[in-house]
C-alpha positions in Angstrom: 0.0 0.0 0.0 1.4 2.9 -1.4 2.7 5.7 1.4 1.7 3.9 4.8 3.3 1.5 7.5 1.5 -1.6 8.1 2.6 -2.8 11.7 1.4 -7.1 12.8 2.5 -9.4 14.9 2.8 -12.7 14.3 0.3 -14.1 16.7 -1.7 -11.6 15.5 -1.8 -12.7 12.1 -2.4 -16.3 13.1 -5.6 -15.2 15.4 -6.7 -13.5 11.9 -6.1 -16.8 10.0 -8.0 -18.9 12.7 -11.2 -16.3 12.9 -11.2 -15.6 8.9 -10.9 -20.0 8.6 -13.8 -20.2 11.6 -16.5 -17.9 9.8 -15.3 -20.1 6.4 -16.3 -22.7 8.3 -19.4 -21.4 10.0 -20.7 -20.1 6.4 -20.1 -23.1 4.8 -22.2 -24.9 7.1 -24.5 -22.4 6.9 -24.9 -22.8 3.6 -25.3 -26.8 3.8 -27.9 -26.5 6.2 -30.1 -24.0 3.3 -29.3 -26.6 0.7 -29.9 -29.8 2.7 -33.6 -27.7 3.6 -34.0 -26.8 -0.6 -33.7 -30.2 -1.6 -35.6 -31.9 1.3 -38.6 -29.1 0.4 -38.0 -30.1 -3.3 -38.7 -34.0 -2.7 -41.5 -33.0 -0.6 -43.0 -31.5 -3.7 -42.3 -34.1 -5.4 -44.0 -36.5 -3.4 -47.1 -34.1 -3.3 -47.2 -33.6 -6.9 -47.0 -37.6 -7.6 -49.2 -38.9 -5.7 -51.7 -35.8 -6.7 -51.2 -37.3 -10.2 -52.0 -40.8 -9.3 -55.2 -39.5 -8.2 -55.7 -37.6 -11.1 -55.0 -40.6 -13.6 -57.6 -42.6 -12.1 -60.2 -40.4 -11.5 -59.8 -39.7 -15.9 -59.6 -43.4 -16.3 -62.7 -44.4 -14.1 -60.9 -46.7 -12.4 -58.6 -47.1 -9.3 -54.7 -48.9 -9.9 -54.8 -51.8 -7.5 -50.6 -51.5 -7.8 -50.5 -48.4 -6.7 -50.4 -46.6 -3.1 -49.3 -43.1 -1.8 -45.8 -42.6 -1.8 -43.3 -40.5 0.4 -40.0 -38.4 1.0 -38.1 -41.1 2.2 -39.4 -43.6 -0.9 -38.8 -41.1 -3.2 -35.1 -40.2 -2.1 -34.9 -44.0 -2.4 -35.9 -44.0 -5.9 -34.4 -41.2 -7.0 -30.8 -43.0 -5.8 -32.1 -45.9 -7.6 -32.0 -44.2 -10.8 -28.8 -42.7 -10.0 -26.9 -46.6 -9.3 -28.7 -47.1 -12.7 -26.0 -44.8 -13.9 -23.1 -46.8 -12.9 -24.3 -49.7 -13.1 -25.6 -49.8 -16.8 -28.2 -52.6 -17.8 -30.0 -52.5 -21.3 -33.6 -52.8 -19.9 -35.1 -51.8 -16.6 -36.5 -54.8 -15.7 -32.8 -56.7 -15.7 -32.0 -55.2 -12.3 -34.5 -56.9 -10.8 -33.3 -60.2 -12.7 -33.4 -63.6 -11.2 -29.9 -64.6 -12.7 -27.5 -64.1 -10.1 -24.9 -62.5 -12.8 -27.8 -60.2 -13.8 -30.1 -58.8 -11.0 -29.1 -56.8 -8.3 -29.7 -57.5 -4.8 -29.2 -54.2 -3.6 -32.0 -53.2 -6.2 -34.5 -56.3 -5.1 -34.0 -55.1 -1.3 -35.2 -51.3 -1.6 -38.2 -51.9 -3.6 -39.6 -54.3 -6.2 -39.7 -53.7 -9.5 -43.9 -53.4 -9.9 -43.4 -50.5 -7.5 -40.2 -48.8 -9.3 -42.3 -49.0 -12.6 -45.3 -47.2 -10.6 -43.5 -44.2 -9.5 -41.6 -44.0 -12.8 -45.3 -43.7 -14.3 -47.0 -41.5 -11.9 -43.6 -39.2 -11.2 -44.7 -35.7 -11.2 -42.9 -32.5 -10.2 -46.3 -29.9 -11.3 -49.9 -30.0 -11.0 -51.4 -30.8 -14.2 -54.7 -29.6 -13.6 -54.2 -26.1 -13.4 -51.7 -26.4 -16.2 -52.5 -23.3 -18.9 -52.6 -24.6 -22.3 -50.9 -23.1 -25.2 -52.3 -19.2 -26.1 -54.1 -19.0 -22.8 -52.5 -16.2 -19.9 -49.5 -17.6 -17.8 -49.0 -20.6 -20.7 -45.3 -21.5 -20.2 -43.8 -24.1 -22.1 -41.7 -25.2 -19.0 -44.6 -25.7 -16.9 -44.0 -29.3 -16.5 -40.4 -28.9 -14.7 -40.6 -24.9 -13.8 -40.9 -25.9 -9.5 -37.2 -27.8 -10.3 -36.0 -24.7 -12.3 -37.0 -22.5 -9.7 -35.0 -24.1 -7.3 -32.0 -25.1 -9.0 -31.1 -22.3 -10.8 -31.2 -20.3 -7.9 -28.9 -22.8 -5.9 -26.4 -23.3 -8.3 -26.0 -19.8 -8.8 -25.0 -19.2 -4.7 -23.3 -22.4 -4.5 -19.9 -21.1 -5.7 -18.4 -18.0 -6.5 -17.4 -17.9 -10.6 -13.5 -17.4 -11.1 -12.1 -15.1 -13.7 -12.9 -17.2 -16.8 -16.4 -18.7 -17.5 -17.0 -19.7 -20.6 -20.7 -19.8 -22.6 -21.7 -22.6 -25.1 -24.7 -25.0 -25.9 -25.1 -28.6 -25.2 -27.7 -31.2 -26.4 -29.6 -33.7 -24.9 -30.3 -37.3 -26.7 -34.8 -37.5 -26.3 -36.6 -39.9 -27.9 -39.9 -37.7 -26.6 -41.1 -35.1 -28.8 -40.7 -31.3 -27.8 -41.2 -28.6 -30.0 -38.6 -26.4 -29.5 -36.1 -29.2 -30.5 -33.0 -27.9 -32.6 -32.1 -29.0 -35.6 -28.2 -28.6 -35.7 -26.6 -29.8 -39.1 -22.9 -29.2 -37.8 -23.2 -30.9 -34.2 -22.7 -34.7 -34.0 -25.8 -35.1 -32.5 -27.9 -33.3 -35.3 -31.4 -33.2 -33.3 -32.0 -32.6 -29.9 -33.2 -30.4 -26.7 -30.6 -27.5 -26.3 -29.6 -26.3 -23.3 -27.6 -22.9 -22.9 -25.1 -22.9 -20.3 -22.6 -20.7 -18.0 -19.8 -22.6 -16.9 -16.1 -22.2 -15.0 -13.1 -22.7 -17.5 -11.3 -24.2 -14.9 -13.2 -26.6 -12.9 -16.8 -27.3 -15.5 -19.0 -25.7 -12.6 -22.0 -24.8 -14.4 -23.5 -21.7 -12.8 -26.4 -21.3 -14.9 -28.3 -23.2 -17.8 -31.1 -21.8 -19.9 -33.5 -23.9 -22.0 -34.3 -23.5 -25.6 -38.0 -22.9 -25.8 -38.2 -22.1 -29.2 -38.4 -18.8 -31.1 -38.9 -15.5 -29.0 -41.9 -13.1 -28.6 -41.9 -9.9 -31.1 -41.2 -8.0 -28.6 -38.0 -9.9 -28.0 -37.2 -10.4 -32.1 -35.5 -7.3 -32.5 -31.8 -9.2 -30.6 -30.1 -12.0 -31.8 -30.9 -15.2 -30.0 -27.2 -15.6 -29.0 -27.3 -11.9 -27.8 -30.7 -12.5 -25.9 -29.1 -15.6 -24.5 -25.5 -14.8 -23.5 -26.7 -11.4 -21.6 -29.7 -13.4 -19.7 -26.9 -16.1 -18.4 -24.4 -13.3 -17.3 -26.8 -11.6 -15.2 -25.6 -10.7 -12.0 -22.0 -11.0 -13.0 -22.3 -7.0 -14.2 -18.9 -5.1 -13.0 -17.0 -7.5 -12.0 -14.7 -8.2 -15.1 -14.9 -11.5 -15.6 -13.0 -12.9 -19.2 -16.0 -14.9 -21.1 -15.1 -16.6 -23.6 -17.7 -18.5 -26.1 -17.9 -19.7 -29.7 -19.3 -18.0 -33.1 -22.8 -19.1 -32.6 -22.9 -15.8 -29.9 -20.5 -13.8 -30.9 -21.1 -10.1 -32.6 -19.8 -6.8 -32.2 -23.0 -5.7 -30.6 -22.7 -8.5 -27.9 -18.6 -7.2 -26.9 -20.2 -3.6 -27.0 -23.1 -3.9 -24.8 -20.6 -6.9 -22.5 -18.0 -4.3 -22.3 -20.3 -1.4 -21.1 -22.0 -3.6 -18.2 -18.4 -4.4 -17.0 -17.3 -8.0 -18.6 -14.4 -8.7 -20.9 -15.3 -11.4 -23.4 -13.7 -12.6 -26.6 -14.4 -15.6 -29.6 -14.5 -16.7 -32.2 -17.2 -14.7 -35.3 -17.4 -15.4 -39.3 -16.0 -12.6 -41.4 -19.5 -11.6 -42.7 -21.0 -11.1 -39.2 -22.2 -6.8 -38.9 -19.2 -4.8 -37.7 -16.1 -7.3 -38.9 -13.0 -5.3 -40.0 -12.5 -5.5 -43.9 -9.2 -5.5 -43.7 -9.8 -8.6 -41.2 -11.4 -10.4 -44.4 -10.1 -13.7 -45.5 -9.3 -12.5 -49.2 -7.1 -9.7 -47.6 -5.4 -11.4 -45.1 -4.8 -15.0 -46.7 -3.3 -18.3 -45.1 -1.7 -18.0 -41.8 1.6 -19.4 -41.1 2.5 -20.5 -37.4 2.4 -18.7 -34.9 1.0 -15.6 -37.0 -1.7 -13.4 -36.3 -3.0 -9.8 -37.4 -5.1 -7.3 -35.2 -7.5 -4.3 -36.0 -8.6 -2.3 -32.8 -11.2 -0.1 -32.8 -11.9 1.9 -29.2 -11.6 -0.8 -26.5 -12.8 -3.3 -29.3 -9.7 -5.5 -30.8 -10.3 -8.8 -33.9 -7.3 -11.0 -33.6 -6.8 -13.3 -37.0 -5.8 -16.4 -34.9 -6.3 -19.5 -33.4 -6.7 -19.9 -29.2 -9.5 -22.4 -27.5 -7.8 -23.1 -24.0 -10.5 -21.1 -22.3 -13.5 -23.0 -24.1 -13.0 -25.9 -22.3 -15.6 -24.6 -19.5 -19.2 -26.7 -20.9 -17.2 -29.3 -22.4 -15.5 -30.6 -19.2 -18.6 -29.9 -17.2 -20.4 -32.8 -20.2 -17.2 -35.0 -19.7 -17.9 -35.1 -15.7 -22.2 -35.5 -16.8 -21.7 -37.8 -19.7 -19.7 -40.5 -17.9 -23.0 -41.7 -15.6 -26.2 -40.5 -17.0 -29.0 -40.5 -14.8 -32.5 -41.6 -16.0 -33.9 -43.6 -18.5 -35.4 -43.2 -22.6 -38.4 -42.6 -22.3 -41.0 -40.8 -24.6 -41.8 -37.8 -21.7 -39.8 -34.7 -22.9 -39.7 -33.2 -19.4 -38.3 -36.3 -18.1 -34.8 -35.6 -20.3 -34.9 -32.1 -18.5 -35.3 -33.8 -15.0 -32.4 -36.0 -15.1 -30.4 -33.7 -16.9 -30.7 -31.1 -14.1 -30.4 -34.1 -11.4 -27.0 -34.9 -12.7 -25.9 -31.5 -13.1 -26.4 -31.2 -9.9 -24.4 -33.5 -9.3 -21.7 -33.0 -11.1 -21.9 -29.1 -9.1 -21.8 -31.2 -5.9 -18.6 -33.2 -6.7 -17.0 -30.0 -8.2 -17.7 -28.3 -4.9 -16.6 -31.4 -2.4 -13.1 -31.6 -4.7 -12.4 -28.4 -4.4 -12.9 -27.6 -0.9 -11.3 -30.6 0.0 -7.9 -30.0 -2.1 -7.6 -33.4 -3.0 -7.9 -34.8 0.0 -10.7 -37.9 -0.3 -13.7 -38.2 2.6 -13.3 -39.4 5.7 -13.4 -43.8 6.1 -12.3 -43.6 2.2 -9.4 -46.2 1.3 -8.6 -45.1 -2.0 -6.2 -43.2 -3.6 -8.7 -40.6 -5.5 -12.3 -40.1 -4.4 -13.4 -40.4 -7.9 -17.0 -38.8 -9.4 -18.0 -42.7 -9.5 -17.2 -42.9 -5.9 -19.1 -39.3 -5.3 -22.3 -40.8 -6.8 -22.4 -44.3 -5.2 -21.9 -42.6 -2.2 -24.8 -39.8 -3.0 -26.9 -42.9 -4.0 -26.4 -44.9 -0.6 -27.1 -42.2 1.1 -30.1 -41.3 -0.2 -31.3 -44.9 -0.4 -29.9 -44.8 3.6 -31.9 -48.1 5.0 -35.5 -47.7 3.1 -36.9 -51.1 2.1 -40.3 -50.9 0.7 -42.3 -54.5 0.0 -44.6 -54.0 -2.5 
């Protein structure tokens, strides 16, 4: 500190340490506590919804499911875990986990609930009330009605759960359905051509996704006149406004308008844009500048705007290491309910938050009454699952 004497003593300095470490401590358990209440209150209204919708189905059929009976929070965590061993554990039809063949079924599986009763809450699983759900063109109609009470709680949760370091990167990724939707994407130039796109806000260094956004198709007029990557890029950045983070994304979002407007709310953000995009420098053009040899690169500022002719993707790692971590163990089954795919996407992003989180604040070092070398994500979720499972054995 420029022109002023900073006096300490050591034991000083160490009573800092143990105070600034204790109210670490006492806020990050804090902060457990609120997230252990969120989910609780979110399997409560799961449960709620459910069995509301097992009612429902019978009362329109005009007739009662002998099978079924009222589930509850402590079923449902069960279940939920379930689906989550289903992960690790891969087996080509539903049904095999329950198997008779020793080499086949799982006794683990058998003991928490039989199979009749898995199949019944996987048919009546609900997370809203379909009877006051608005349909298309009437007021409050929301294509995300079906999944908005797990949106509602997520998003916020993710968003507190950790603070975003200095580079977070913005991209797209696509989930498999075989449910229809209708704001599905058709993508010529991904892999995986057709699916349901989610937007997401993720840490270049670790994958943490702070925030994801849903593609629900084309926007209102009144929304028209900005670029869906525009639109989309400032709704996931909110909050981050004057802080001077580096975001870095690919040429789907990227415009001069977008670096303007990110600039002026206080973020720096660069990537990639095709030469014909409104605002590219001429002299930028390919037919001016021509092949580039190694190493080479030319620049054209204009203000606090600079386009570099180059080639640099270390910092747009941030979505595809967050799909690495979600890819390896999918939760959830096919199934031909498109708000299904959004469920158990959102369950095992969560996830994949949670194990970012416990690695992190760990440094490496694995759990308490683990053996191993490197608590791995596997290790993470069988643990989540047995936890959630805890000692619940149902019987029918």
């Amino acid at each position: 500190v420029p022109n002023s004497t900073i006096a300490y003593r050591a034991s000083d300095s160490c009573r800092n340490l143990s105070e600034e470490r204790s109210m670490f401590m006492n806020e990050q358990a804090a902060f457990s506590a609120r997230v252990q209440r969120v989910v609780y209150s979110l399997f409560e209204h799961m449960v709620e919804q459910t069995n509301k919708y097992a009612l429902y189905r019978q009362r329109r059929s005009g007739k009662s499911d002998p099978h079924w009976h009222p589930t509850d929070v402590r079923e449902m965590k069960a279940y939920v875990g379930l689906n989550i061993l289903m992960g690790i554990n891969q087996l080509p039809d539903t049904g095999m986990y329950w198997a008779s063949d020793i080499f086949i079924g799982n006794a683990g599986f058998k003991k928490t609930m039989t199979a009749r009763r898995f199949e019944k809450l996987t048919q009546y699983l609900q997370l809203c009330d379909r009877e006051s759900e608005p349909v298309r063109g009437e007021r409050g109609y929301d294509a995300l009605f079906k999944v908005r009470p797990l949106l509602d709680v997520v998003e916020n949760t993710m968003w507190d759960a950790y603070t975003p370091n200095r580079c977070l990167t913005v991209d797209k990724c696509a989930i498999v359905m075989k449910g229809r939707f209708s704001p599905t994407q058709y993508m010529p130039s991904k892999p995986l051509r057709k699916g349901l796109t989610v937007w997401m806000l993720c840490d270049s260094r670790s994958g943490y996704c702070h925030r994801a956004k849903i593609y629900v198709g084309k926007p209102d007029e009144d929304e028209a006149a900005a670029s869906l990557g525009f639109r989309v890029v400032t709704s996931l950045v909110r909050g981050l406004e004057g802080q001077y983070h580096h975001l870095f994304m690919d040429s789907f979002f990227t415009s001069v308008p977008l670096l303007q407007r990110l600039l002026r709310d206080g973020l720096y953000a660069c990537g990639p844009t095709q030469p014909g995009r409104k605002g590219y420098p001429e002299v930028l053009r390919p037919r001016n500048v021509g092949k580039l040899s190694q190493g080479e690169f030319y620049q054209c500022q204009r203000g606090n705007l600079v386009a570099t002719v180059t080639r640099d993707v270390k910092n747009m790692r941030g979505v595809d290491l967050c799909d690495q971590l979600r890819e390896c163990y999918q939760v959830g089954r096919p199934c031909k309910k498109w708000w299904r795919y959004f469920l158990w996407f959102y369950v095992n992003l969560c996830i994949v938050n949670a194990y970012i989180i416990l690695r992190e604040s760990r440094g490496g070092t694995p759990p308490a009454g683990f053996n191993g070398k490197q608590f791995t994500q596997r290790h993470f979720r069988v643990r989540l699952a047995q936890q959630l499972i805890g000692d619940y054995q149902g019987h029918t």
